[in-house]
FIPA-920781 format. One line per field, with one value per atom (N, C-alpha, C): residue in three letters; atom name; x, y, z. Coordinates in steps of 0.2 Angstrom, whole numbers, m for minus. Last residue first. Example, Ala and Ser with C-alpha at 12.3 -4.5 7.8 and 13.67 -1.06 7.14 Angstrom:
2
r <- c(SER  SER  SER  ALA  ALA  ALA) .
a <- c(N  CA  C  N  CA  C) .
px <- c(64  68  64  66  62  66) .
py <- c(m11  m5  0  m28  m22  m16) .
pz <- c(35  36  39  39  39  39) .
***
This chain:
261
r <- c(UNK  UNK  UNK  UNK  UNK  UNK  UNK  UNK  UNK  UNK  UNK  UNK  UNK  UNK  UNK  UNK  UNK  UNK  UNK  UNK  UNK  UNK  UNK  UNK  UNK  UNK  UNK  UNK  UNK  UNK  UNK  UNK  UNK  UNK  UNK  UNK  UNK  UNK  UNK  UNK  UNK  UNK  UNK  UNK  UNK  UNK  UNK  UNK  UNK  UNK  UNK  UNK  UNK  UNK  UNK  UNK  UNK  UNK  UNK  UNK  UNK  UNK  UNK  UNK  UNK  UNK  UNK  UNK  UNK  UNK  UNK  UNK  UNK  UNK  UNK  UNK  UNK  UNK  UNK  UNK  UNK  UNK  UNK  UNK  UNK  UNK  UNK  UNK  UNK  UNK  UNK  UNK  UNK  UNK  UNK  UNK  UNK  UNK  UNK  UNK  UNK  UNK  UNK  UNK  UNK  UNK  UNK  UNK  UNK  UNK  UNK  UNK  UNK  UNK  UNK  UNK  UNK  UNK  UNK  UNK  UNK  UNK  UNK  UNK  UNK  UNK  UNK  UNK  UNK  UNK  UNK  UNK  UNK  UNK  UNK  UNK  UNK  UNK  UNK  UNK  UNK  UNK  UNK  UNK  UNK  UNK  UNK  UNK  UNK  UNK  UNK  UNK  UNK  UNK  UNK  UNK  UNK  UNK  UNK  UNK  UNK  UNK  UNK  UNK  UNK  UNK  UNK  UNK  UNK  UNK  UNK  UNK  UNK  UNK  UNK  UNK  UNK  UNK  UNK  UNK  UNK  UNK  UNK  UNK  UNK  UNK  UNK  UNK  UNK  UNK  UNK  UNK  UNK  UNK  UNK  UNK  UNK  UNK  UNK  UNK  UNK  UNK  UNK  UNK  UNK  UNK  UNK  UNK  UNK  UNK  UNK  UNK  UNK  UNK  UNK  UNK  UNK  UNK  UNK  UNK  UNK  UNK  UNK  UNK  UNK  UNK  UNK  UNK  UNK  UNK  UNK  UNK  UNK  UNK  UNK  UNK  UNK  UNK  UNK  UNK  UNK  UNK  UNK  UNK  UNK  UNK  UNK  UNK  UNK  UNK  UNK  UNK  UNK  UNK  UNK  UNK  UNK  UNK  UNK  UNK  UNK  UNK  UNK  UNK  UNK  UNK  UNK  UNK  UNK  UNK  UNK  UNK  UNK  UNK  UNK  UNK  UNK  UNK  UNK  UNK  UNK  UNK  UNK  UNK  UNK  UNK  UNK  UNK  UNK  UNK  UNK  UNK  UNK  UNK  UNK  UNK  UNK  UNK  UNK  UNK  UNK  UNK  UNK  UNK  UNK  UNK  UNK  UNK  UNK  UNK  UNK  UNK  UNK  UNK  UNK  UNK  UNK  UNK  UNK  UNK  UNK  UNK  UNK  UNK  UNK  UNK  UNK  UNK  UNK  UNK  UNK  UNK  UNK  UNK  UNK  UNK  UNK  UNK  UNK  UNK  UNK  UNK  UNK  UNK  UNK  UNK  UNK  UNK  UNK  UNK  UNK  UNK  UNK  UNK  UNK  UNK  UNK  UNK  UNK  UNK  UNK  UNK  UNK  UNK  UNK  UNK  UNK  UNK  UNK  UNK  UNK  UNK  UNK  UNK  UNK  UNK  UNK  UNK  UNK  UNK  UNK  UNK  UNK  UNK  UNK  UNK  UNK  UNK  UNK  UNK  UNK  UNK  UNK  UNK  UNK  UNK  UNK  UNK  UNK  UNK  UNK  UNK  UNK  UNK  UNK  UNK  UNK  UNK  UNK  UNK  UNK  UNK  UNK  UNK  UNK  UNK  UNK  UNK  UNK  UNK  UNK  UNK  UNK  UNK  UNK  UNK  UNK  UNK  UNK  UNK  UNK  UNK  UNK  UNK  UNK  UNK  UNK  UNK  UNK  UNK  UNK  UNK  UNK  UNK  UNK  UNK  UNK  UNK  UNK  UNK  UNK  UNK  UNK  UNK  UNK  UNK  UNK  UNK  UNK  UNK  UNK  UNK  UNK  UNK  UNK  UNK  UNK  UNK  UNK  UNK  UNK  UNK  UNK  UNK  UNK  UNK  UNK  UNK  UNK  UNK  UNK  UNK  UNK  UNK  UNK  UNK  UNK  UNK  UNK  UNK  UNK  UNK  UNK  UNK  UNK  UNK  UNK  UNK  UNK  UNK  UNK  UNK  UNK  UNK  UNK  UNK  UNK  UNK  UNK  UNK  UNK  UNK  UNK  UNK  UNK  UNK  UNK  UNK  UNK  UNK  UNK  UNK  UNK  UNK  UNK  UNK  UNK  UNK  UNK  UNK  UNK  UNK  UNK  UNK  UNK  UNK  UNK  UNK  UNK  UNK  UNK  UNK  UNK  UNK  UNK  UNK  UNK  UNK  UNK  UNK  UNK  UNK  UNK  UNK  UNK  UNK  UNK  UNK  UNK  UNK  UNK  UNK  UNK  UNK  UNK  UNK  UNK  UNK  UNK  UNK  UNK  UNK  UNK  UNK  UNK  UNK  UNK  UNK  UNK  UNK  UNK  UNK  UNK  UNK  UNK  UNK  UNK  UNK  UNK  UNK  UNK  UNK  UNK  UNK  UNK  UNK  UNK  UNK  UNK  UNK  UNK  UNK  UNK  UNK  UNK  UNK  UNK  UNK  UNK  UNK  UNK  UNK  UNK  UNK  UNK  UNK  UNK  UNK  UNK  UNK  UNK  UNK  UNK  UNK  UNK  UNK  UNK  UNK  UNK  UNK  UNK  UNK  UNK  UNK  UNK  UNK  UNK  UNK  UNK  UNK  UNK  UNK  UNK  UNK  UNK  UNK  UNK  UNK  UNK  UNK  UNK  UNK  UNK  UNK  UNK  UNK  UNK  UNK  UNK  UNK  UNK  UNK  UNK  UNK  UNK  UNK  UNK  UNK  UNK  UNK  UNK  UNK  UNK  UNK  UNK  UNK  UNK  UNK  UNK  UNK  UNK  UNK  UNK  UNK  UNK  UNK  UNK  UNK  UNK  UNK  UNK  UNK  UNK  UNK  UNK  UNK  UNK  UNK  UNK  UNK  UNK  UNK  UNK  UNK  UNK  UNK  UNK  UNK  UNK  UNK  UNK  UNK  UNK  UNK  UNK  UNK  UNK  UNK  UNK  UNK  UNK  UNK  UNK  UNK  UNK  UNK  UNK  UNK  UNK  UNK  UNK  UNK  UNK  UNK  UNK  UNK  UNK  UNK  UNK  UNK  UNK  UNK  UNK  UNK  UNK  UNK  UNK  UNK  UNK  UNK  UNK  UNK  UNK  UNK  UNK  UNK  UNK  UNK  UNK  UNK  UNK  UNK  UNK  UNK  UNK  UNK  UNK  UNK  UNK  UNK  UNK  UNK  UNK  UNK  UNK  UNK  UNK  UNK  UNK  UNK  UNK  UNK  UNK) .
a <- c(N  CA  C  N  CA  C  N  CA  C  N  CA  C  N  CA  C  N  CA  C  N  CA  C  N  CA  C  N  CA  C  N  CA  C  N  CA  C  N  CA  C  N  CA  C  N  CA  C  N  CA  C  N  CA  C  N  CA  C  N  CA  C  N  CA  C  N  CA  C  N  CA  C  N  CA  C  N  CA  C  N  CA  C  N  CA  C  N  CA  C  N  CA  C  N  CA  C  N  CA  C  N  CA  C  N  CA  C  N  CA  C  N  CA  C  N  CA  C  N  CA  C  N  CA  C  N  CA  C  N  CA  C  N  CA  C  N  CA  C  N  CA  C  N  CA  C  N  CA  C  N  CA  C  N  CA  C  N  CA  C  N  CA  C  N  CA  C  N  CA  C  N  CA  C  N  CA  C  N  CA  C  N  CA  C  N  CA  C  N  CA  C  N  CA  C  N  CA  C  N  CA  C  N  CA  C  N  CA  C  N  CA  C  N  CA  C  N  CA  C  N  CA  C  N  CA  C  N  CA  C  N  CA  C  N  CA  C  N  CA  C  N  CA  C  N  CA  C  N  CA  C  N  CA  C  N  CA  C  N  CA  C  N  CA  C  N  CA  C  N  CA  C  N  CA  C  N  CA  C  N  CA  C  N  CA  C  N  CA  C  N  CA  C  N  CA  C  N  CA  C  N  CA  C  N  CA  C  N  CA  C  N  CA  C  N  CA  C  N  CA  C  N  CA  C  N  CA  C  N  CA  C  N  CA  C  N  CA  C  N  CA  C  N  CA  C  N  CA  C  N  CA  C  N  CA  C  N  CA  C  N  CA  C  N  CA  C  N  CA  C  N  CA  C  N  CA  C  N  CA  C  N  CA  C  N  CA  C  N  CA  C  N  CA  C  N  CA  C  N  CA  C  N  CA  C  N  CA  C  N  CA  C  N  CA  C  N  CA  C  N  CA  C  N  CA  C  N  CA  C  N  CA  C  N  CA  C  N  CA  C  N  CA  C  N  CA  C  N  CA  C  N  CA  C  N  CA  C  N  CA  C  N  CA  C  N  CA  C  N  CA  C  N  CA  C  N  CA  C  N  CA  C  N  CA  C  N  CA  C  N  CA  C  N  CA  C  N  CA  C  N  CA  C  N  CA  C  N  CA  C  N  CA  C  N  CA  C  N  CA  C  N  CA  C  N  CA  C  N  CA  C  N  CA  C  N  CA  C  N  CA  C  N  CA  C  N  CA  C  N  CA  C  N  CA  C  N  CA  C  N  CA  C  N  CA  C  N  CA  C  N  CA  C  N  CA  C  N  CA  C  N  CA  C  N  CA  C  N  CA  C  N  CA  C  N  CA  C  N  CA  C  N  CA  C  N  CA  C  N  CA  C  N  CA  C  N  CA  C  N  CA  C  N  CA  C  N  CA  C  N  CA  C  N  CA  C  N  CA  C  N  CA  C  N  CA  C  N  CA  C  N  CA  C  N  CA  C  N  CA  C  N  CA  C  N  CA  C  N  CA  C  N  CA  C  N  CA  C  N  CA  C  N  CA  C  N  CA  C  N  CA  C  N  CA  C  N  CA  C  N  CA  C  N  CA  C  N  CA  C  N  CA  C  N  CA  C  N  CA  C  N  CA  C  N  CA  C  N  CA  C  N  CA  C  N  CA  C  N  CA  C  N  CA  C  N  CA  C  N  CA  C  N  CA  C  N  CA  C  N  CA  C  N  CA  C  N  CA  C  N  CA  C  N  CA  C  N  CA  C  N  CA  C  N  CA  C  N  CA  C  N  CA  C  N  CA  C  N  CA  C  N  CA  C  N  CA  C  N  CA  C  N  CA  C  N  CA  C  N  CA  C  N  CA  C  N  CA  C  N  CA  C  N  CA  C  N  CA  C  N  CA  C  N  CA  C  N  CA  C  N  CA  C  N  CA  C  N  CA  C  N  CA  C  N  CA  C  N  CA  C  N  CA  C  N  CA  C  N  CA  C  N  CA  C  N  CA  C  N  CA  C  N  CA  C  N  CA  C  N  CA  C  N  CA  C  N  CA  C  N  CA  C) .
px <- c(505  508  514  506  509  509  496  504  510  485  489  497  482  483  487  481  485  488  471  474  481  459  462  469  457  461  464  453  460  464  443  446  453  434  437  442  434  439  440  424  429  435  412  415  423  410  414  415  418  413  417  430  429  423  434  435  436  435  436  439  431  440  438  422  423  431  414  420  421  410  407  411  420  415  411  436  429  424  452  446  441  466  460  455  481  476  469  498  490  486  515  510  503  529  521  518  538  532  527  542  543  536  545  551  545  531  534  539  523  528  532  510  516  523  504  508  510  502  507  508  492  499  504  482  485  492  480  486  488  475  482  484  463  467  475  455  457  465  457  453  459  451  459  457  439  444  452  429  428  433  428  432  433  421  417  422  431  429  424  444  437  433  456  454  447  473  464  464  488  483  475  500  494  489  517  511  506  532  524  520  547  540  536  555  554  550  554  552  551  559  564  560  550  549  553  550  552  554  543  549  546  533  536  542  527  523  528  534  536  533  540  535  539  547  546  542  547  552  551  536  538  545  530  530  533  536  539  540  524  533  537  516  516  522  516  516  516  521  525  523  508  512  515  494  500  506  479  482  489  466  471  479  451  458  461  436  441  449  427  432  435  422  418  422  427  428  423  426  427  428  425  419  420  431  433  424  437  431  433  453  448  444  463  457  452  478  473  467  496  490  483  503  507  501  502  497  501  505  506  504  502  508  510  488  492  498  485  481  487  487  492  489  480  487  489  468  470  478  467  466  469  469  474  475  463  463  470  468  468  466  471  464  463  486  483  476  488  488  488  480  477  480  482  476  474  497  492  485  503  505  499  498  498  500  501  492  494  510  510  502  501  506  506  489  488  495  481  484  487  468  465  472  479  473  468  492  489  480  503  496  493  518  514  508  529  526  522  542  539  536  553  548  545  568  561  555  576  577  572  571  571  570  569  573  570  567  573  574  557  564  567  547  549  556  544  547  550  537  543  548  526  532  538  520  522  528  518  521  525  507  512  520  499  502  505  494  499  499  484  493  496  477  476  484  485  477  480  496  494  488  504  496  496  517  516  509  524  518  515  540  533  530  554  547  542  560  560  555  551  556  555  547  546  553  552  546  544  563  562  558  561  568  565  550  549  556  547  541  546  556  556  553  548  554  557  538  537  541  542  541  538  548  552  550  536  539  544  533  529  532  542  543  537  542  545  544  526  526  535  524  525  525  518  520  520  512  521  523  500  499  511  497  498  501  509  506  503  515  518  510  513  513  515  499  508  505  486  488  496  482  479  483  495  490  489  509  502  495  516  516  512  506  511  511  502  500  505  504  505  500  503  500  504  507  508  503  506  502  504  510  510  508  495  501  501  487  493  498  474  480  485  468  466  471  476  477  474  472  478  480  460  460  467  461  457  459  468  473  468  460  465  469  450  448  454  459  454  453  459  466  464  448  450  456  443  440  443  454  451  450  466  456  454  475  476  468  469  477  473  471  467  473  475  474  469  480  480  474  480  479  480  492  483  485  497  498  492  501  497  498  510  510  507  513  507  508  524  522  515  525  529  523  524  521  526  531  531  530  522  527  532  510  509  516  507  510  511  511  509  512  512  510  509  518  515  515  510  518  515  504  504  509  506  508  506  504  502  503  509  509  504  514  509  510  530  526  520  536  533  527  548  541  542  560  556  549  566  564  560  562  567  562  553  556  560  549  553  556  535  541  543  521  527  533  506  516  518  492  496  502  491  493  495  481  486  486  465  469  476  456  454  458  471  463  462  475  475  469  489  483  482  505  500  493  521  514  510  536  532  524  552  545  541) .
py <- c(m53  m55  m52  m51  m57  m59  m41  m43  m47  m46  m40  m40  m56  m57  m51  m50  m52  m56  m40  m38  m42  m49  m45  m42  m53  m58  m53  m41  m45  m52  m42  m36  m38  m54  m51  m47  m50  m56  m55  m39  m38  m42  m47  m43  m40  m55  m58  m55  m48  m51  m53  m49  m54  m56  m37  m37  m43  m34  m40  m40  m20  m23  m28  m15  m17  m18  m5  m11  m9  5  0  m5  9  15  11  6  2  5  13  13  11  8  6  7  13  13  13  8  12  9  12  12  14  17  10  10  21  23  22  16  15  21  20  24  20  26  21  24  36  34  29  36  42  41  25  25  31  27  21  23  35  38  33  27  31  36  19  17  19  26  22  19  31  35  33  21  22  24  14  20  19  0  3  9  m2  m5  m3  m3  1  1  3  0  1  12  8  3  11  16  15  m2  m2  6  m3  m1  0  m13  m11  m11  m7  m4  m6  m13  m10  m12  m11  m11  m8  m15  m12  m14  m11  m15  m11  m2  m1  m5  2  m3  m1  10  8  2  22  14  14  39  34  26  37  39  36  32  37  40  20  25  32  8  10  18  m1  6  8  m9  m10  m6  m6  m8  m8  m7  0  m2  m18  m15  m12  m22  m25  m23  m15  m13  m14  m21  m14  m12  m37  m33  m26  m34  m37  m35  m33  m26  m28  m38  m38  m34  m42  m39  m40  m52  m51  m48  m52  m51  m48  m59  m54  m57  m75  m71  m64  m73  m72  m70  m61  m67  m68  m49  m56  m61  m38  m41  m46  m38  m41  m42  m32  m36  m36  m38  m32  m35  m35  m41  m36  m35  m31  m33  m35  m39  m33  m33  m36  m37  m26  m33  m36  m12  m17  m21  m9  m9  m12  m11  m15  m16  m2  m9  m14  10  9  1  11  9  7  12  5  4  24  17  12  33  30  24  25  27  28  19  16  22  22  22  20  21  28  29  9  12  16  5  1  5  12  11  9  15  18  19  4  9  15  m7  m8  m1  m4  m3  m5  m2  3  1  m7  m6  m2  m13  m11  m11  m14  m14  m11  m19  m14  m17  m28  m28  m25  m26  m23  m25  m33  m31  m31  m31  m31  m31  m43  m35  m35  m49  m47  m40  m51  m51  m46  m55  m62  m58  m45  m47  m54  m40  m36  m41  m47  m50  m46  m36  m40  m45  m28  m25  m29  m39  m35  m31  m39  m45  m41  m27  m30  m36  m30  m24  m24  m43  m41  m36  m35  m42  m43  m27  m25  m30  m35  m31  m25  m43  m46  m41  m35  m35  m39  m33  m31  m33  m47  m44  m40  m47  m46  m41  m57  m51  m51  m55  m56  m51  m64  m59  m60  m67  m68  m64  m75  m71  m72  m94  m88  m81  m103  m102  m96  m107  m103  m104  m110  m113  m110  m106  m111  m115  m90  m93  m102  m87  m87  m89  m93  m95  m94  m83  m91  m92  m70  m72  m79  m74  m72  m73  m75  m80  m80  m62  m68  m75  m58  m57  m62  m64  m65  m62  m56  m63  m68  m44  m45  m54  m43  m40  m45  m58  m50  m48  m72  m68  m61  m74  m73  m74  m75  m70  m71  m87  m81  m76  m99  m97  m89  m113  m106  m105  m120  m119  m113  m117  m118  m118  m118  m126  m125  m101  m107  m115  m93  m92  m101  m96  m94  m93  m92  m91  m91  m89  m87  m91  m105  m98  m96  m98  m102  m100  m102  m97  m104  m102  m102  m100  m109  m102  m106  m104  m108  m103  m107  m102  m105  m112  m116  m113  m107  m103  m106  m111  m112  m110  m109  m118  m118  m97  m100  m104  m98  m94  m95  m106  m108  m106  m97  m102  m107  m86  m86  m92  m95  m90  m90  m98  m104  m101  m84  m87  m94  m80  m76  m80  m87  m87  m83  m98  m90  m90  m102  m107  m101  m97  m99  m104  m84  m90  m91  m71  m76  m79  m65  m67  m73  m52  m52  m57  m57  m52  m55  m69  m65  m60  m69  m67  m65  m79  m75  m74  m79  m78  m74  m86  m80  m80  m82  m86  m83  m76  m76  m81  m90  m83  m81  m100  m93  m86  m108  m109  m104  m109  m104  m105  m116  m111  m107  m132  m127  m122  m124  m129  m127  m121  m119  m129  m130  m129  m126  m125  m128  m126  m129  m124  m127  m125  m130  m126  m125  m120  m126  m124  m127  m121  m122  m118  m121  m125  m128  m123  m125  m125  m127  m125  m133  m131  m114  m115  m120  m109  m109  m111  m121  m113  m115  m132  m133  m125  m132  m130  m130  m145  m141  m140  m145  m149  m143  m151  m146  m147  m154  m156  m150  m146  m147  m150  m145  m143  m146  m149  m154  m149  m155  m150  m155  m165  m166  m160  m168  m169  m165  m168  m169  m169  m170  m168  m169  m161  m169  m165  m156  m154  m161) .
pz <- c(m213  m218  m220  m197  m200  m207  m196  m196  m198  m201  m204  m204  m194  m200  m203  m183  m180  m187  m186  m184  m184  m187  m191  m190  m174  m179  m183  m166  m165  m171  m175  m174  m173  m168  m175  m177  m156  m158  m163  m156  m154  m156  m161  m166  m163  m152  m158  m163  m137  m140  m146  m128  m129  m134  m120  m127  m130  m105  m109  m114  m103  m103  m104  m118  m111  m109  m132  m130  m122  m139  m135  m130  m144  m142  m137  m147  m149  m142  m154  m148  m151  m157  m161  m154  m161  m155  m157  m168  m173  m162  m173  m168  m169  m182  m183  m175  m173  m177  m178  m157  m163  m167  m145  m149  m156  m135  m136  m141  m127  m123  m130  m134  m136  m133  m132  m139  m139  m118  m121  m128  m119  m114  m117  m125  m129  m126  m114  m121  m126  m105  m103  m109  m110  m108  m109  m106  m114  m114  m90  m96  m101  m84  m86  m91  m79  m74  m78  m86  m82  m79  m105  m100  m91  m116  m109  m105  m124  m124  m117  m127  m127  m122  m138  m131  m131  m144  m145  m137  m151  m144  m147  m158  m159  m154  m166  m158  m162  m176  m175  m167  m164  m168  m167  m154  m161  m167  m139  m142  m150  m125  m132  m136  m122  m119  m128  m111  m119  m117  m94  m97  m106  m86  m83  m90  m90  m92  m91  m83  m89  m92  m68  m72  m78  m60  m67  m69  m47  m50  m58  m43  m44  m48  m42  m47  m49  m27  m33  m40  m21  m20  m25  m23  m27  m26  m21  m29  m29  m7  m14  m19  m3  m2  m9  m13  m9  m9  m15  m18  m12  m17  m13  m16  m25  m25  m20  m16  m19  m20  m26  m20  m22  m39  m33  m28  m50  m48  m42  m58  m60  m57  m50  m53  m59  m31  m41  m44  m19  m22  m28  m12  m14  m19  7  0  m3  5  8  1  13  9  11  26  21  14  36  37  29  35  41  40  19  24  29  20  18  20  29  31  26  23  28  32  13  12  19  19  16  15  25  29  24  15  18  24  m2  3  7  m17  m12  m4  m31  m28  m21  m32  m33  m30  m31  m25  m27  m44  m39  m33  m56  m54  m49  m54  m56  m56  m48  m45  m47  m54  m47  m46  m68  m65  m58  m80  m72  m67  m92  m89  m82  m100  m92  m89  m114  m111  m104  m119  m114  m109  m127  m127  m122  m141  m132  m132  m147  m149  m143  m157  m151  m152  m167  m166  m160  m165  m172  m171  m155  m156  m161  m152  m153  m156  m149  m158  m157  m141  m144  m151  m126  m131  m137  m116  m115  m121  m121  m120  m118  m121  m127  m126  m107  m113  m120  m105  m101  m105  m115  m115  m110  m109  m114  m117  m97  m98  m102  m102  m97  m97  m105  m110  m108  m94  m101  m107  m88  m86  m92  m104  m99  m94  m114  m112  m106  m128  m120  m120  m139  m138  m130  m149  m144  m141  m164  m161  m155  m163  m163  m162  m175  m172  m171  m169  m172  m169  m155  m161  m166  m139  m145  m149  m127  m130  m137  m123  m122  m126  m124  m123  m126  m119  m126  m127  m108  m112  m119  m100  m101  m106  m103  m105  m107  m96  m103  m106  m84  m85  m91  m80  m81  m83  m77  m83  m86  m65  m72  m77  m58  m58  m65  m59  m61  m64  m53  m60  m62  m41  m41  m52  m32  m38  m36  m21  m20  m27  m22  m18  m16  m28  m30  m29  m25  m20  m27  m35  m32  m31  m53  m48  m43  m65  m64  m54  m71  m67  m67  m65  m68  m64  m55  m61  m63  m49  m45  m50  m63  m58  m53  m79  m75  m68  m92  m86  m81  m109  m103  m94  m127  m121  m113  m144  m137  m132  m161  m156  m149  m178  m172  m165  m190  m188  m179  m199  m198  m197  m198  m203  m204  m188  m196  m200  m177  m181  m189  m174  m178  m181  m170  m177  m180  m159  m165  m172  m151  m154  m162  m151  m155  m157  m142  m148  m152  m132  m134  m142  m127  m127  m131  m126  m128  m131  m114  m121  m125  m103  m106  m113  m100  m102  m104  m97  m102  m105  m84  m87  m94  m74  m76  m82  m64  m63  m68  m75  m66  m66  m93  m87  m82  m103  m99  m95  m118  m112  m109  m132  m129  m122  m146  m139  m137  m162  m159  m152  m175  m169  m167  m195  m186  m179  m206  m203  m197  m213  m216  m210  m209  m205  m210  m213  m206  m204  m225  m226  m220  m213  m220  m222  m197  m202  m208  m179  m183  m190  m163  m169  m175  m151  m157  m162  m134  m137  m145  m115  m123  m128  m98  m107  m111  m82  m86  m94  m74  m77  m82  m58  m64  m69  m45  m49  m56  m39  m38  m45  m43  m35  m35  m59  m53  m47  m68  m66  m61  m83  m77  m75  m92  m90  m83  m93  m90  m89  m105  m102  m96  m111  m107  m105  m129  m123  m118  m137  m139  m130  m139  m143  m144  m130  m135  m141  m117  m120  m127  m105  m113  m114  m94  m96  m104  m93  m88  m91  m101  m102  m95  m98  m98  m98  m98  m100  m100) .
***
């Protein structure tokens, strides 16, 4: 692990992944009374990483609390290394896993936005006894199979299938996303929606009720799929797939103090 450059938080460093790469993270050690609390691991969506306001927001709200806080960028995402477009759902997962093998200590609270609350869930069944509790953020499990090649035409599927890829406009980026057979092939492998999801921590589902890119719909189908009890889905009437304003970060604080006392 070796640092490379400096936010005005915490140094960014790199983990060492399979096949020469490099996973970029910055991480804040808990403090004080925070070293009582569980962890905080944030997880971003399809394409976006760890400079994200969202991810800047909680790690702030944790340093006041002297609670320790993670975020990294997956695979092809932000300053890690790898091609996006040779990430898949498994191999980001595996790299949630790493992150909390490695770079974390005892339980955590694991928050995934949008794909990071797919990520998250995948994490969660593989080291059961890491993780504290959950917190979905217009989580987006199954979404290559459900939102993305459910919507696709048949000229497109079959554009993808022969051509391996197939470019689609984004209202977050200027470029479109390049989506890839690989990631819907590869998803299939990992769908959760389909069956009972063995996770027995508290979850909690915030869902913004004007989400235009994952409906509500998909976490209230997640908290009948899940084993545990404690499961609460907070729908905000207003609320976007961001969930970035400052009454929405609010929410998510709340939240993340809840659990953590």
């Amino acid at each position: 692990m070796s640092a490379i450059t400096q936010q005005t938080s915490a140094p960014i460093m790199q983990l060492a992944r399979p096949g020469g790469h490099h996973m970029a993270y910055h991480r804040q050690p808990a403090s004080g009374f925070g070293k009582r609390m569980p962890g905080v691991v944030f997880l971003p969506g399809f394409k976006s990483d760890m400079s994200g306001s969202k991810v800047t927001a909680l790690e702030e709200f944790c340093r006041s609390r002297g609670q320790a806080f993670l975020s990294f960028d997956y695979f092809g995402h932000g300053r890690s290394s790898g091609a996006f477009t040779d990430g898949s759902i498994g191999r980001w997962a595996a790299d949630v896993v790493a992150a909390l093998d490695a770079l974390s200590d005892g339980p955590q609270i694991l928050v995934g936005s949008s794909m990071g609350g797919w990520l998250m869930l995948l994490a969660a069944l593989q080291r059961p006894e890491r993780v504290h509790a959950l917190i979905g953020i217009a989580a987006a499990p199954d979404f290559t199979e459900d939102l993305i090649w459910s919507s696709l035409s048949a000229a497109d599927r079959e554009k993808m299938t022969s051509e391996g890829q197939l470019a689609q406009p984004s209202d977050y980026a200027d470029e479109p996303y390049v989506i890839t057979r690989l990631l819907i092939d590869e998803g299939r492998q990992h769908l959760l929606l389909r069956d009972n999801i063995a996770i027995d921590r508290p979850v909690r589902l915030l869902h913004g009720l004007a989400d235009p890119d994952v409906p509500y719909a998909v976490s209230l189908r997640l908290a009948d799929r899940l084993a545990s009890a404690d499961v609460q889905v907070r729908l905000i009437k207003d609320g976007d797939h961001r969930l970035a304003r400052p009454q929405d970060l609010k929410l998510l604080f709340d939240q993340v103090a809840a659990l953590s006392a």
